[in-house]
N, C-alpha and C positions, 0 to 999 in steps of 0.2 A: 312567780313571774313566768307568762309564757316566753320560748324560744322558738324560732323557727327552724327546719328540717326538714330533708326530702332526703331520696335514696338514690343512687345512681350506680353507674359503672363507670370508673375509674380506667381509663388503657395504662398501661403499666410505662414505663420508661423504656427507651427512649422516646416512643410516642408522644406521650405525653408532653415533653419537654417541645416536641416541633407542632403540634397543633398549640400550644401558648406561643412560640414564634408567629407563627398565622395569625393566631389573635393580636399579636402587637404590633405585627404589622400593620394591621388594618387597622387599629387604632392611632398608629404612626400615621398614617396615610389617608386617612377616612375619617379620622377626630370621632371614634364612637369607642367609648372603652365599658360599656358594659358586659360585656362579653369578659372582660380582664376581670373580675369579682370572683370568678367560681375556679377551679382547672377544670379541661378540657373532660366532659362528662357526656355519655348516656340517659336521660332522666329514666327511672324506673317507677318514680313514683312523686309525683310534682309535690311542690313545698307544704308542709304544713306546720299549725302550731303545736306544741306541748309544754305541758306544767317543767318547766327545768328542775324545779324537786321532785318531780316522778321521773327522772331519765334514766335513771336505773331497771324503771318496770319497760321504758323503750328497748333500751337496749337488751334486755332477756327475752323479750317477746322476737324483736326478729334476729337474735342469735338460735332461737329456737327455730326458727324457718329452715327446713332443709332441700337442699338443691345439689345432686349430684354430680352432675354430666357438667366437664369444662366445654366450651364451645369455641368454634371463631366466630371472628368479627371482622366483619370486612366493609373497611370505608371507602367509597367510591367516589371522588371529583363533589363537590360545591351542588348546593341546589337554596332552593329560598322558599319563604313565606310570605308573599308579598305586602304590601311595601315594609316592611317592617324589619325581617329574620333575613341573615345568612347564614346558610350552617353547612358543616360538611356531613354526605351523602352519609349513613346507616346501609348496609344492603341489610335487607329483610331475611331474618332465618326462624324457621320454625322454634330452633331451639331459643333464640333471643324474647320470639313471641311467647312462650312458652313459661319461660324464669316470669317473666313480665307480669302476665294472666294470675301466677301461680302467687308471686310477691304480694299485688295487691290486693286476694284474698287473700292471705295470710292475716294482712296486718288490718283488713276490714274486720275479720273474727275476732281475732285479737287484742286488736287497739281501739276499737270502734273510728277509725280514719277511713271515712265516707268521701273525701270531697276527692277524689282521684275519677270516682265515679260517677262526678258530677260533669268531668270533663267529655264533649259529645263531642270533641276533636278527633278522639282515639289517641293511640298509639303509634305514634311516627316516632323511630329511632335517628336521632340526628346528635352532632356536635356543634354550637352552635358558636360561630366565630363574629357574628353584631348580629345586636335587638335592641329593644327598648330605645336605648337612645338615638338612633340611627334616624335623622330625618329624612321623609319621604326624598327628596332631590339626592340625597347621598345615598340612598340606598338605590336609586337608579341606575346612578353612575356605579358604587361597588360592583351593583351584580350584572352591569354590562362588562365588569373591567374580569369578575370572576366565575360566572357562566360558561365558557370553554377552558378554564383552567382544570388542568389533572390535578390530584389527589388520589394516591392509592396507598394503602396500608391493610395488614392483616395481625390479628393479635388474640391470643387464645384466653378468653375471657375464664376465670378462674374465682372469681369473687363478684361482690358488688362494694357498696359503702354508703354510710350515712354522712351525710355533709351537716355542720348545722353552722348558720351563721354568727360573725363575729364582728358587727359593727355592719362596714357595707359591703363587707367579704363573704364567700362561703369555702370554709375550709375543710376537708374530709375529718372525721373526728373517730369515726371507727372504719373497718375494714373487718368484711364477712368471708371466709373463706369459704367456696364450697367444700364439701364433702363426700369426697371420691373413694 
């Protein structure tokens, strides 16, 4: 039986705990709770499937991936995807770009998981607090009500993680440290 899987970065606590406040507000307030399925992530590597009886050959393959340097990560203020995404700002850092580029060759060689490179959006580093369900009229009003709204945070990235889903959930299932 296939499962699905993607890789991300995890902010550590207390973070964490207040961008899932944000998202349930806006779920409180906005009626969109997609964004409520996952915790508050990075994508490093958008979803894929895998055989759930080989998730052992997953999991050795990018524990095998090495990445030494911890980095920050600095989140800046709301921004969007029109009409569709709200998320909170990513600033751009070589090192982010960097783990990024490096992960998803790893696991192209590796794991033969092509379809990250099929995406001709690139790499935008965001957290994303509504999508998917978010009707175009509500997503107007959201991102008129969260467009001048602050958000700042800084947080020393130290790992990433593989999420895989659980129903209509995605829950973190392993956690990569780097290796300093």
């Amino acid at each position: 039986m296939f499962q699905k899987y993607f890789i991300a970065i995890v902010p550590p606590e207390p973070l964490l705990s207040h961008i899932q406040d944000v998202k349930r507000f806006v779920f409180e307030n906005y009626q969109t709770k997609g964004a409520l399925r996952s915790p508050g992530h990075i994508t490093l590597h958008m979803p894929f499937s895998w055989e759930e009886s080989k998730e052992d050959k997953l999991l050795t393959a990018i524990e095998a991936f090495k990445y030494t340097d911890n980095f920050t990560i600095s989140l800046a203020n709301f921004s969007c995807f029109e009409p569709r995404v709200v998320f909170i700002n990513v600033e751009e850092s070589e090192q982010l770009l960097d783990l990024q580029k490096k992960l998803v060759q790893h696991v192209k060689v590796n794991l033969q998981l092509f379809n990250q490179s099929d995406d001709l959006r690139g790499f935008h580093p965001h957290i994303t607090i509504a999508f998917r369900d978010l009707k175009k009229p509500v997503f107007y009003k959201l991102w008129s009500d969260y467009q001048h709204k602050l958000f700042e945070a800084k947080f020393t990235c130290r790992s990433f993680s593989l999420l895989k889903q659980a129903g209509d959930r995605w829950d973190v299932y392993k956690t990569f440290e780097f290796r300093t």
